[in-house]
Steps between C-alpha positions, in 0.01 A plus 500: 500500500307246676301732813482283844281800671420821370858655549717211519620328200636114508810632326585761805420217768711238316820302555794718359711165434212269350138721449317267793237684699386288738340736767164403655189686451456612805812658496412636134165665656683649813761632272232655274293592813873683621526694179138641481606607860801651414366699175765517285725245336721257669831461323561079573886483472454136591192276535490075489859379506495093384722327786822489246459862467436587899813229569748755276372885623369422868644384840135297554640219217268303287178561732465868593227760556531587085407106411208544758325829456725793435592833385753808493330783406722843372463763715582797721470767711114619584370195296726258688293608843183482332543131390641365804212654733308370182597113497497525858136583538421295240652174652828465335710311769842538333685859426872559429585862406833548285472859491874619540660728275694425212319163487213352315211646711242184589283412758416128493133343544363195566187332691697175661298319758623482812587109510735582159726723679515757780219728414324755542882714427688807417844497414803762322715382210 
């Protein structure tokens, strides 16, 4: 396994369909930064999604948040809270919480800039 920080892996931040990983640094660091933060591990049930990929499981087509500077991170309950307030202190500017039951539980992440899309934003799946 090829490490990008200390807890993140390239293989666990890749492209399901294709193995690209084409996430900035500064993302990288304020992902690592997040995770130091959070102080436990951070289940990525989807990182970098190459446009093809984004184009077939997301409503943003080839060019969304997940092509840009993304992740959905597993979890719930108490340590859903504690990464929102988290990310939001720490400058994330894009949350979605999929937290309903009998679902995948998910709360999406990302760092867009304001000029990329509506930001800073919280939204429900």
């Amino acid at each position: 396994m090829t490490k990008l920080t200390e807890h993140f892996t390239r293989e666990e931040l890749s492209c399901k369909c294709c193995g690209r990983m084409e996430f900035p640094v500064y993302f990288l660091e304020a992902l690592e930064t997040l995770r130091r933060a959070f102080g436990a591990p951070m289940a990525i049930t989807s990182g970098y999604r190459c446009p093809a990929h984004n184009q077939a499981v997301s409503t943003t087509g080839e060019a969304g948040p997940h092509t840009l500077g993304a992740v959905d991170v597993a979890v719930q309950g108490p340590d859903g809270h504690k990464l929102v307030l988290l990310a939001m202190n720490l400058g994330w500017t894009g949350i979605g919480v999929s937290q309903r039951q009998g679902q995948a539980r998910f709360i999406h992440l990302d760092r867009l800039a304001v000029n990329t899309y509506p930001r800073p934003r919280i939204w429900s799946y």
